[in-house]
Structure formats: structure tokens, C-alpha cells
DRENPA-3360 file (N, C-alpha, C; in nm, 2 decimals, always signed):
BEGIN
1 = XXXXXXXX = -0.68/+1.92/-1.79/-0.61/+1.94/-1.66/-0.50/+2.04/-1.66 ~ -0.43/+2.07/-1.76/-0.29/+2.14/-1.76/-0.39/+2.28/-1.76 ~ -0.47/+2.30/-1.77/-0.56/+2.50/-1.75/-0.57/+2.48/-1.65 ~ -0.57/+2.35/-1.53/-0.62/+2.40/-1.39/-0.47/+2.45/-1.35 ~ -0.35/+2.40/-1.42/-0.24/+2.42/-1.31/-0.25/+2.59/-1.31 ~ -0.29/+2.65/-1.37/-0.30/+2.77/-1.34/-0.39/+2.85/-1.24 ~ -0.45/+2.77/-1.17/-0.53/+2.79/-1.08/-0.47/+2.85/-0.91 ~ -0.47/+2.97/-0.88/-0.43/+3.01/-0.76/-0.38/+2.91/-0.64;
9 = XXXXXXXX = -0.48/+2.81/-0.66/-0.45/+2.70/-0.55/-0.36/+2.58/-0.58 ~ -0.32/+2.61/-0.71/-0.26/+2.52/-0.71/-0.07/+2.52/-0.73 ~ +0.02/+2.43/-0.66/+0.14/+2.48/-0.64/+0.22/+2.37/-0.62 ~ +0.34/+2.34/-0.63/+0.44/+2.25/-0.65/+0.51/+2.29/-0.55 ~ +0.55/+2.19/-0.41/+0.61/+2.19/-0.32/+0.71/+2.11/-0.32 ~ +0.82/+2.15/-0.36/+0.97/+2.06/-0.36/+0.99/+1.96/-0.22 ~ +0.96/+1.84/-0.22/+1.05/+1.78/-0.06/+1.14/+1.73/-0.07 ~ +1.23/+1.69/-0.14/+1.36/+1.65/-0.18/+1.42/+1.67/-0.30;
17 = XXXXXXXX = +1.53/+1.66/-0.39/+1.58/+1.64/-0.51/+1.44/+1.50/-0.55 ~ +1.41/+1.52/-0.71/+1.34/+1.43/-0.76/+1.18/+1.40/-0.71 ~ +1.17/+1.49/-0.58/+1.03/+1.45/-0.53/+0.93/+1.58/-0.46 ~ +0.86/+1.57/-0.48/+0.77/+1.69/-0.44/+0.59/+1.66/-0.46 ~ +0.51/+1.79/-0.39/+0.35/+1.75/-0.35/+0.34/+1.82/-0.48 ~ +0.28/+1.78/-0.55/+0.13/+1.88/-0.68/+0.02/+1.85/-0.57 ~ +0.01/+1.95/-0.54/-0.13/+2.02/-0.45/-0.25/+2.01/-0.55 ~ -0.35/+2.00/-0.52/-0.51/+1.99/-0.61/-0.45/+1.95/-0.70;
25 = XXXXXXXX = -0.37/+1.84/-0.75/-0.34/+1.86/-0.90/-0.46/+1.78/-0.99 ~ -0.52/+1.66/-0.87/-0.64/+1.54/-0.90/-0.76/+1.57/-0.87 ~ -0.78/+1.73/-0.87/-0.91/+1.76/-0.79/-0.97/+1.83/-0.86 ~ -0.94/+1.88/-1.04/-1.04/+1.84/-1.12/-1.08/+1.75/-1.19 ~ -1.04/+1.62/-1.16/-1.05/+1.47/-1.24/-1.15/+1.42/-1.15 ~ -1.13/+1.47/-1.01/-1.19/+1.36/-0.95/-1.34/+1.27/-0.95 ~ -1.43/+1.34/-1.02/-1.54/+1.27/-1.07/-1.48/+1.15/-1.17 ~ -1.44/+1.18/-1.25/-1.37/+1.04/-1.36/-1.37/+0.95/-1.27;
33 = XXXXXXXX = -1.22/+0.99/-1.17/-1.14/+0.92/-1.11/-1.22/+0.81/-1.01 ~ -1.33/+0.88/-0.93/-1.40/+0.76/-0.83/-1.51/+0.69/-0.94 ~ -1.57/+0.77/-0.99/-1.65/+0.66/-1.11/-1.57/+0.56/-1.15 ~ -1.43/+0.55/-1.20/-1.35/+0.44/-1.28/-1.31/+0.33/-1.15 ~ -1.29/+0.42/-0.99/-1.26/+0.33/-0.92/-1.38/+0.24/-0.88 ~ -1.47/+0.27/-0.91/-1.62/+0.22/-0.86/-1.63/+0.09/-0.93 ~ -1.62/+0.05/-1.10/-1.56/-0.04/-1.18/-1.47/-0.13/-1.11 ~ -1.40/-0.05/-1.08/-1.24/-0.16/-1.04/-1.33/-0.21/-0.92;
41 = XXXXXXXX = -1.34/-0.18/-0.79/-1.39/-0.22/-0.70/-1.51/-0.37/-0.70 ~ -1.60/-0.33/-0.83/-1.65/-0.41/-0.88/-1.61/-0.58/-0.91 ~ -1.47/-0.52/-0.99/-1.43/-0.64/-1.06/-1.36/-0.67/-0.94 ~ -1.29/-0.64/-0.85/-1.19/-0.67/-0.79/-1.18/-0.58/-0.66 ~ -1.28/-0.64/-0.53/-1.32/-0.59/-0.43/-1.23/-0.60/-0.36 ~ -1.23/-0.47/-0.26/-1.10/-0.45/-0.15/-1.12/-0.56/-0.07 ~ -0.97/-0.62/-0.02/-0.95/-0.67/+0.09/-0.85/-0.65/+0.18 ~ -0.85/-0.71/+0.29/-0.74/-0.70/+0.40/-0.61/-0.81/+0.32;
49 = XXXXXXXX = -0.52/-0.77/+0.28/-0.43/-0.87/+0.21/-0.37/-0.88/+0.37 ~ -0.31/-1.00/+0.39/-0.15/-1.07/+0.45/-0.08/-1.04/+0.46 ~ +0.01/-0.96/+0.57/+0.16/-0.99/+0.58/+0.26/-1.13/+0.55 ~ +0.37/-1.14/+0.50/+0.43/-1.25/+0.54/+0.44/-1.29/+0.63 ~ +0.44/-1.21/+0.76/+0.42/-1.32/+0.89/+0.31/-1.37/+0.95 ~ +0.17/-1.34/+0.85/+0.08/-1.35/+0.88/-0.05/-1.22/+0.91 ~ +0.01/-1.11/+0.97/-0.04/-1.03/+1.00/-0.19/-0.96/+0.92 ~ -0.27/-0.92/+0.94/-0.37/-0.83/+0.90/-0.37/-0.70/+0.83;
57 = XXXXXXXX = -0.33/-0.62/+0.73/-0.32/-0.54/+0.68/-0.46/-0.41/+0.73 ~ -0.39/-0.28/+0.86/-0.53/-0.22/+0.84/-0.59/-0.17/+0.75 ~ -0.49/-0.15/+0.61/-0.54/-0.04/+0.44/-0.57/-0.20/+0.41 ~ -0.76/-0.17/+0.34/-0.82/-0.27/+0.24/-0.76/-0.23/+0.12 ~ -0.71/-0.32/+0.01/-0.67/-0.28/-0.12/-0.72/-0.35/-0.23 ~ -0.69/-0.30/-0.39/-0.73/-0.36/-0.48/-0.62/-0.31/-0.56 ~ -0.63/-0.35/-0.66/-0.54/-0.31/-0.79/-0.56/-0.31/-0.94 ~ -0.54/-0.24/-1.04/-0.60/-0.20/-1.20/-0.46/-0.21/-1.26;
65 = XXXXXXXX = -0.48/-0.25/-1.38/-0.37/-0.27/-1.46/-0.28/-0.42/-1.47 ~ -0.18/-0.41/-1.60/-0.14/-0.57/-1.62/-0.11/-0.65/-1.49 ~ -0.09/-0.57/-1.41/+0.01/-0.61/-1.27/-0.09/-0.53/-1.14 ~ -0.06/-0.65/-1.04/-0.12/-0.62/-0.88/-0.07/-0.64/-0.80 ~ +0.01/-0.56/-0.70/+0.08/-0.60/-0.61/-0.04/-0.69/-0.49 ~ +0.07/-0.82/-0.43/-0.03/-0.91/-0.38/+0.08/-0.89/-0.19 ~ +0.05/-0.94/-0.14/+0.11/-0.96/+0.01/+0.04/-1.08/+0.07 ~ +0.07/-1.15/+0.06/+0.05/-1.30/+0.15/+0.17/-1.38/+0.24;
73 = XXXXXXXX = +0.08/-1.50/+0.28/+0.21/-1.55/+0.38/+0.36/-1.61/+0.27 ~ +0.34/-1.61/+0.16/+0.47/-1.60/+0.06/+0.57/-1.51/+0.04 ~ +0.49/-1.39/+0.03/+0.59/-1.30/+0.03/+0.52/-1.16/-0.04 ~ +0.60/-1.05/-0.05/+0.54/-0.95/-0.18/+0.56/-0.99/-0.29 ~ +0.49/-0.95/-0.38/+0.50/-0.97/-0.49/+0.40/-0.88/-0.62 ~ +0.42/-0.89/-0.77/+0.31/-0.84/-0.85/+0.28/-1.01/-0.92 ~ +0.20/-0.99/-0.92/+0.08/-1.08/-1.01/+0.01/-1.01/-1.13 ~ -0.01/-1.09/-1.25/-0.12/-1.05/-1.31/-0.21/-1.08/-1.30;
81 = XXXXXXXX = -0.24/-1.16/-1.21/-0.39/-1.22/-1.18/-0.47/-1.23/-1.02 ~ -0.60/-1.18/-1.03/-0.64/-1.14/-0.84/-0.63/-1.29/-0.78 ~ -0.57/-1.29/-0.71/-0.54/-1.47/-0.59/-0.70/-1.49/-0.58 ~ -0.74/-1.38/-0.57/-0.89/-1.48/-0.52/-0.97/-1.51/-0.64 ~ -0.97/-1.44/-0.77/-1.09/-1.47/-0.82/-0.99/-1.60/-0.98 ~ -0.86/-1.54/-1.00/-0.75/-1.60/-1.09/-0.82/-1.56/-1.20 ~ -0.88/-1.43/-1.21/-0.88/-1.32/-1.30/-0.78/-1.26/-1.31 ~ -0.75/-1.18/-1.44/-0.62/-1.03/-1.48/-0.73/-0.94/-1.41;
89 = XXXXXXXX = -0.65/-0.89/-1.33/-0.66/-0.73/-1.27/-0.76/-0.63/-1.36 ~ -0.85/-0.57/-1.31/-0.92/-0.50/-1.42/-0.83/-0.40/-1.49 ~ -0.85/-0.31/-1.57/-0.77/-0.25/-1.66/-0.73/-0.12/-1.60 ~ -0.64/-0.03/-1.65/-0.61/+0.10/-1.59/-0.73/+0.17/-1.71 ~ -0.78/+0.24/-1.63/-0.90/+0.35/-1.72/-0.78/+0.46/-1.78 ~ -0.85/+0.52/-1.87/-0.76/+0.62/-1.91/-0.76/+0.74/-1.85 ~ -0.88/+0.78/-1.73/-0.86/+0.88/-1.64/-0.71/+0.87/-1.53 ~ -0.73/+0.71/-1.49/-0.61/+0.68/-1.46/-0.46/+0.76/-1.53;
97 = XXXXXXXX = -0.44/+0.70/-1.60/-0.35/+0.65/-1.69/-0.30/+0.85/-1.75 ~ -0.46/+0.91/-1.77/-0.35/+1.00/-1.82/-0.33/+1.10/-1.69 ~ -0.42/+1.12/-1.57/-0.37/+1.17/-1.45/-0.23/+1.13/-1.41 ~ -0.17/+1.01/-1.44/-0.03/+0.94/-1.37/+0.03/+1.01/-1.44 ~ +0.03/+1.01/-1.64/+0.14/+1.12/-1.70/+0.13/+1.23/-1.67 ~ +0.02/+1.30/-1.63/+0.03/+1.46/-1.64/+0.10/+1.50/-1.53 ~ +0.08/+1.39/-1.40/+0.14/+1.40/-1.30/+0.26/+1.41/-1.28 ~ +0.29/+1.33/-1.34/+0.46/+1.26/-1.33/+0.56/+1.36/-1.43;
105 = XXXXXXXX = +0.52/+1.40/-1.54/+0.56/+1.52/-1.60/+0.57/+1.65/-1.53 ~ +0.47/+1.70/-1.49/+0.45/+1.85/-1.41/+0.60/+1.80/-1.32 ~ +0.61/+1.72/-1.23/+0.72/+1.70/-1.13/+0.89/+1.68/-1.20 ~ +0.86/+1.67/-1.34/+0.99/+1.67/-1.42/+1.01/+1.53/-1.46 ~ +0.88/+1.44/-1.42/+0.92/+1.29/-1.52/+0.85/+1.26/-1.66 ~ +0.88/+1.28/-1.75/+0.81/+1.27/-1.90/+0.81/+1.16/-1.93 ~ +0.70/+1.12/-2.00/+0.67/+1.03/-2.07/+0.60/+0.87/-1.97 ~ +0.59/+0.92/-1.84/+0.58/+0.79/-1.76/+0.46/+0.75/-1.82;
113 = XXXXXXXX = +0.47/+0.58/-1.79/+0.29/+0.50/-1.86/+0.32/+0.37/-1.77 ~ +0.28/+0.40/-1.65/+0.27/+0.30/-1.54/+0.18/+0.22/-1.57 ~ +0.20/+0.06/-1.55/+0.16/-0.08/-1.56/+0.09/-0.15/-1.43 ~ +0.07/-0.07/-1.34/+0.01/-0.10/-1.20/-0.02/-0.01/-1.15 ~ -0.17/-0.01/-1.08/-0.21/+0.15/-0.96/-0.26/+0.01/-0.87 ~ -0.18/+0.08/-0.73/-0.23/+0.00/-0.63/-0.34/+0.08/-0.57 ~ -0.46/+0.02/-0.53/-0.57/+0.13/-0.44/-0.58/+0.12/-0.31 ~ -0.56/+0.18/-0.20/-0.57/+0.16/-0.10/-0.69/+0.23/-0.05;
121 = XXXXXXXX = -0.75/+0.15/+0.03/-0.89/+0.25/+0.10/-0.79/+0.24/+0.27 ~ -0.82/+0.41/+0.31/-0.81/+0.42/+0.46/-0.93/+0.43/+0.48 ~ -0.94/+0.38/+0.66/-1.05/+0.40/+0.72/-0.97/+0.45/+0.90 ~ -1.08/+0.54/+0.97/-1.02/+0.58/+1.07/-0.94/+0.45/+1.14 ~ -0.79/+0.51/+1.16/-0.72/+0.41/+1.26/-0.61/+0.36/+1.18 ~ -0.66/+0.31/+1.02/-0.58/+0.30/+0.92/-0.43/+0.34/+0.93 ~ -0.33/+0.25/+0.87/-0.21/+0.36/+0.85/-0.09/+0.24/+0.79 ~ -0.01/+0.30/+0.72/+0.09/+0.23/+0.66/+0.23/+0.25/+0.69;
129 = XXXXXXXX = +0.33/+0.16/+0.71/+0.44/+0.17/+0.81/+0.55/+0.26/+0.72 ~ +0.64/+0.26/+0.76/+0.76/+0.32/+0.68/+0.77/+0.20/+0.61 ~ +0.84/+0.21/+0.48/+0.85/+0.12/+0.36/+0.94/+0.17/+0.25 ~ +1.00/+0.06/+0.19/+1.05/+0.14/+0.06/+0.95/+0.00/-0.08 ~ +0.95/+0.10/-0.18/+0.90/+0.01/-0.30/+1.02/-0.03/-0.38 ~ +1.01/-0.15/-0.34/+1.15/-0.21/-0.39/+1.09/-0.36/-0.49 ~ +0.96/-0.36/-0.48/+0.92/-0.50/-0.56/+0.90/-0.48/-0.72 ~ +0.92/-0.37/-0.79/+0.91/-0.35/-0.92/+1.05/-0.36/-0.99;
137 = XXXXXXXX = +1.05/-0.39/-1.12/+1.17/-0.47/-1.13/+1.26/-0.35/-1.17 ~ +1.20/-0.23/-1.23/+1.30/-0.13/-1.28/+1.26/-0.01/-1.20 ~ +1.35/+0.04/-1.12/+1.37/+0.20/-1.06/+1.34/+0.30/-1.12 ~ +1.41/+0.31/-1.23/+1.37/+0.41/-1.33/+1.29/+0.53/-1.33 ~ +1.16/+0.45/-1.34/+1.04/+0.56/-1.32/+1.02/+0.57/-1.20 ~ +0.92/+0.69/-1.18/+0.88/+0.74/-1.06/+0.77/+0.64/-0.99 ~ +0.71/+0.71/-0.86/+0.61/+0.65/-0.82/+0.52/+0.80/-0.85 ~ +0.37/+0.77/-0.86/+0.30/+0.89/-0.86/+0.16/+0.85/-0.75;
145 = XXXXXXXX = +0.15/+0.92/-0.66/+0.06/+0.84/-0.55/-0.05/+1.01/-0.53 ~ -0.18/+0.97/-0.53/-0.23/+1.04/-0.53/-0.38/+1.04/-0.45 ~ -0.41/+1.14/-0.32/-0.50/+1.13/-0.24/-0.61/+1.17/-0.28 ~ -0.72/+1.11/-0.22/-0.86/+1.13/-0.30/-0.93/+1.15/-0.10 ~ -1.01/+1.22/-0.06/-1.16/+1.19/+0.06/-1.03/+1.23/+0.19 ~ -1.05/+1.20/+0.31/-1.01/+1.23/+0.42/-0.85/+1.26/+0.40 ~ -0.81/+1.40/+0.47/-0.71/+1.44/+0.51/-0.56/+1.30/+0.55 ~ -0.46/+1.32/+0.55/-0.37/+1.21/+0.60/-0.26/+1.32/+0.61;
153 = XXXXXXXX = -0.16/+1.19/+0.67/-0.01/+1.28/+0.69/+0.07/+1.19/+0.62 ~ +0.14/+1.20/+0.53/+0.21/+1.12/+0.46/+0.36/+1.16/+0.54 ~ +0.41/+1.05/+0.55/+0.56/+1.02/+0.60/+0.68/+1.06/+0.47 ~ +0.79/+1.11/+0.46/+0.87/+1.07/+0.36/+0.99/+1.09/+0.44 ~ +1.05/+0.94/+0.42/+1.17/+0.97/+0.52/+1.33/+0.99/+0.40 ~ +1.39/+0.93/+0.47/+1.55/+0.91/+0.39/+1.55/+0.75/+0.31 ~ +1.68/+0.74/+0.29/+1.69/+0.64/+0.22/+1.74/+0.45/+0.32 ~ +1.74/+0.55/+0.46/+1.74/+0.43/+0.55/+1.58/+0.43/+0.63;
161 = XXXXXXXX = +1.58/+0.34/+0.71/+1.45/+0.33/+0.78/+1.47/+0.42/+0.95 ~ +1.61/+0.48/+0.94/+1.56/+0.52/+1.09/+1.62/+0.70/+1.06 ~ +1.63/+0.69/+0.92/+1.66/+0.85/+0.89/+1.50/+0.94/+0.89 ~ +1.50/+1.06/+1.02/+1.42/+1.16/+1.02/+1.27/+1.14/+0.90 ~ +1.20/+1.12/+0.92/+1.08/+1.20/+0.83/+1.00/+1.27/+0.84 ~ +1.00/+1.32/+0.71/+0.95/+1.47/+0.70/+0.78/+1.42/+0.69 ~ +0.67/+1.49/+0.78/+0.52/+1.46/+0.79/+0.49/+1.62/+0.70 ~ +0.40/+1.51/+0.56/+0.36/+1.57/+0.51/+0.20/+1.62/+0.49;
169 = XXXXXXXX = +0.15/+1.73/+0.54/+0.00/+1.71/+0.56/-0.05/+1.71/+0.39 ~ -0.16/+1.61/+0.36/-0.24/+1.58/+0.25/-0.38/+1.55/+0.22 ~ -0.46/+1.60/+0.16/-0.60/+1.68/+0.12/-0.66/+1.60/-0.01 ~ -0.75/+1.59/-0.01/-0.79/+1.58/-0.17/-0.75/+1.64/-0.28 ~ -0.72/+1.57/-0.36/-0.64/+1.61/-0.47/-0.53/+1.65/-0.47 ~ -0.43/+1.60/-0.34/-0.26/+1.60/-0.38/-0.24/+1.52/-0.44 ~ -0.11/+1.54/-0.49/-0.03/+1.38/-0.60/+0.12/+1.41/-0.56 ~ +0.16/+1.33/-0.49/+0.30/+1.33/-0.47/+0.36/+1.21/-0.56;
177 = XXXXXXXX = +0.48/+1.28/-0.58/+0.54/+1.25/-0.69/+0.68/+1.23/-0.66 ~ +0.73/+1.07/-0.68/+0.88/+1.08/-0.65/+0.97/+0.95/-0.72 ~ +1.07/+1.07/-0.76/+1.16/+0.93/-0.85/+1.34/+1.02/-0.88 ~ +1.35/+0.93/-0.96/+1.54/+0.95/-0.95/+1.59/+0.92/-0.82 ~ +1.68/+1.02/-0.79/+1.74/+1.03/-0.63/+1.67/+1.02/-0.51 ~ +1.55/+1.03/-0.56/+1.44/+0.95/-0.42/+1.37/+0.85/-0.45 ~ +1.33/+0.76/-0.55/+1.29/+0.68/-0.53/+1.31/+0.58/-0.45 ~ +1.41/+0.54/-0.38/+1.41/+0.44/-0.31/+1.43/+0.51/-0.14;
185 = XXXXXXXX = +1.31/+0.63/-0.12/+1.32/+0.72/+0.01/+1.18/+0.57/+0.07 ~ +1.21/+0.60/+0.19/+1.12/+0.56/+0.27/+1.00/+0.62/+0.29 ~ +0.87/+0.60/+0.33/+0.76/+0.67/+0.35/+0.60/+0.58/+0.42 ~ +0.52/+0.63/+0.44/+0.44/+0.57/+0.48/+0.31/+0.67/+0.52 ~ +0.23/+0.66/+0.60/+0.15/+0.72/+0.67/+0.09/+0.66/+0.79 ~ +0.06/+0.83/+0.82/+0.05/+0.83/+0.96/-0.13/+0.76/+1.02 ~ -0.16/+0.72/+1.12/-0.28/+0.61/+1.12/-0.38/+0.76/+1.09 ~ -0.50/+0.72/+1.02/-0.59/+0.87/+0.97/-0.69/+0.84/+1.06;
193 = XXXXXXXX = -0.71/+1.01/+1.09/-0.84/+1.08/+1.20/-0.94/+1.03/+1.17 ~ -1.03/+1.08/+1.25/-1.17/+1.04/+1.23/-1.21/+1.16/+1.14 ~ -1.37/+1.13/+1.04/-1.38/+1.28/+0.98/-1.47/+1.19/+0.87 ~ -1.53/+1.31/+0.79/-1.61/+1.28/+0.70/-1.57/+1.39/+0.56 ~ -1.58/+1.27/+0.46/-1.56/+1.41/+0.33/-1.65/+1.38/+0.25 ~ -1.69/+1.50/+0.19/-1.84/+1.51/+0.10/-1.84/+1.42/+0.03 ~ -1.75/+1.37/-0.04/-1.75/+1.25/-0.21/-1.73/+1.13/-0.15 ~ -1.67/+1.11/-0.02/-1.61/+0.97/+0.01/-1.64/+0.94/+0.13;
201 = XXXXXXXX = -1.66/+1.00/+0.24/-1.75/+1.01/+0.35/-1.60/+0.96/+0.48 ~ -1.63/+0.87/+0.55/-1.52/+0.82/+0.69/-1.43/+0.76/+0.59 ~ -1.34/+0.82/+0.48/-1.22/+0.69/+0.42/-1.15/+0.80/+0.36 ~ -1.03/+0.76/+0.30/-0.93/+0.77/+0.22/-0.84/+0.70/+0.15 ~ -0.91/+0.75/+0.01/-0.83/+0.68/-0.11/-0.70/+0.73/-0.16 ~ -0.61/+0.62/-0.17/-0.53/+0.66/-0.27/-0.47/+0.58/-0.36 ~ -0.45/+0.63/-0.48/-0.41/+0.55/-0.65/-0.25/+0.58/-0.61 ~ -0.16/+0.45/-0.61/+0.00/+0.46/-0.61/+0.04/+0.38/-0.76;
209 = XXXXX = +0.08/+0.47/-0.88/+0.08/+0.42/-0.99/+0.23/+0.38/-1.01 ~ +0.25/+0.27/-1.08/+0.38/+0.23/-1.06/+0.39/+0.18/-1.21 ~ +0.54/+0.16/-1.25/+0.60/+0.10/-1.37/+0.63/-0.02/-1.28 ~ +0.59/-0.16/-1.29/+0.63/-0.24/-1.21/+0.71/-0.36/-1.33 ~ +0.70/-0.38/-1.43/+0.71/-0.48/-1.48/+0.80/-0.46/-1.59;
% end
């Protein structure tokens, strides 16, 4: 992957101190990458998780690695084990695992080895509210979140929920990247279009790899 960064198309967009898009940075892996998710899906099929107040989640999700973030009428949380099946989470592949370091480095974080990738599948209408990731127990490391199939607009706001955000348009194979002085920025996305992409068809994936534990 480090020969593609030399690739014309590909380019590092600063959006704050600590945070910035790697453009195509996942868009020569991405065969690995949906093969390994195909496995996870297997072991551990998307669902509509729970809000605490009950609510319906429109992003189906799953999760890979020691840790899975869960959302029920309890609360947030990471688990090591899926609520429904009281299996461990299937494993992070190493396509995973080494896309999150190469990722997380190119943006100026070295050495990251995240313990949780949450998956989200969008589907048209989909969309995730402003949010901060506050359920992992150490800040430290970054988050590295990275788009796979249909176009989105990623939100990244400030460090309150009603400070400005910046709409960021995102493609296959971006990986935004953000930690230090931004990690605890707000963000989300915007509900995704209708549309079709050649490897994934009406959806959009994305891997949000985290040091949670």
C-alpha cells in the first residue's frame, strides 16, 4: 500500500489540527478488505442494534476484534461477546489490522493496533447523527474510519454538539483519520443518496477502527 501513496490521486486533506481525509488511501486493499468482511458478516450478521430509548438504528452493524461496540435499551457499551449469538466477536483480519496502521501513521499516528472495527452498512435514507466517541476507555489513539461502495458526506463538527460542521464529501476508498486535539470532535453523517456502486451495489460500508479497551 505505501507505493500507492504515490499515486496522482492520491492526497492528504488537513480538516483540523490532528485530523484529516487520506483520499483512495483503501482503494487498493479493497478486494482483501470486502472478502474479510464477507467472513465477519458470516460469523456475525448485521443488525439494526437499539438505542437506549429504544429507538431503531437506520446503519445495520457488526463488529471484528476482542471488542464490539453494542447499543441496547442499557446503554452503550463494548462487549466481547455478540448479545445474540454469546460468541467473541470474530477476529480483526490482518487486511484490517494492517490498513488501520498504515492509515493511522500516514495522518501522523504511529504505531496504532486497534482492538475493535465497528462495521456499518448504509443503505439509501441511512444516516448517523452528530456524536462524539466517548465509550473507549483511553483517548489516546486515534479513530481511523474508512469508506468502502456509495458516496456519503461525512459531518465533522467541533468539540460541542452545536459548533458548525464542516460536510465532508466521501468516495471509496477514503480513510479519515482523527485523534489528539480532535479526537473528541463531533461528527456523523449525512442520510446517503440513492445510487449503485460496482463492488457493493445500493450500500455503504464503513470500518471505524478503534483502540477501545
Amino acid at each position: 500500500m505505501a507505493a500507492d501513496l504515490f499515486d496522482a490521486d492520491l492526497r492528504t486533506e488537513p480538516l483540523a489540527p490532528g485530523a484529516a481525509v487520506l483520499r483512495g488511501f483503501a482503494r487498493a486493499a479493497d478486494a482483501d478488505l470486502l472478502a474479510d468482511l464477507a467472513e465477519i458478516a458470516d460469523g456475525a450478521p448485521f443488525r439494526h442494534m437499539l438505542t437506549p430509548n429504544g429507538l431503531r438504528m437506520s446503519v445495520a452493524m457488526t463488529n471484528c476484534g476482542a471488542l464490539g461496540w453494542v447499543s441496547d435499551k442499557t446503554g452503550y457499551r463494548y462487549d466481547p461477546a455478540d448479545p445474540e449469538t454469546g460468541r467473541p466477536w470474530p477476529s480483526l483480519p490482518a487486511s484490517f489490522l494492517r490498513l488501520a496502521a498504515d492509515a493511522a501513521a500516514q495522518a501522523g499516528f504511529e504505531g496504532f493496533v486497534p482492538d475493535a472495527c465497528l462495521v456499518n452498512r448504509y443503505e439509501p435514507g441511512a444516516r448517523l447523527s452528530l456524536h462524539q466517541d466517548r465509550d473507549e476507555r483511553d483517548f489516546g489513539a486515534p479513530i481511523v474510519s474508512v469508506s468502502l461502495g456509495l458516496p456519503a458526506v461525512f459531518l465533522f463538527g467541533g468539540t460541542t454538539r452545536s459548533d458548525k460542521a464542516l460536510r465532508v464529501p466521501l468516495v471509496h476508498g477514503d480513510v479519515v483519520v482523527w485523534g489528539g486535539p480532535a479526537r473528541l470532535r463531533y461528527h456523523g453523517v449525512l442520510a446517503l443518496k440513492d445510487g449503485r456502486h460496482p463492488l457493493l451495489g445500493p450500500r455503504r460500508i464503513n470500518l471505524t477502527f478503534r483502540k477501545a479497551g
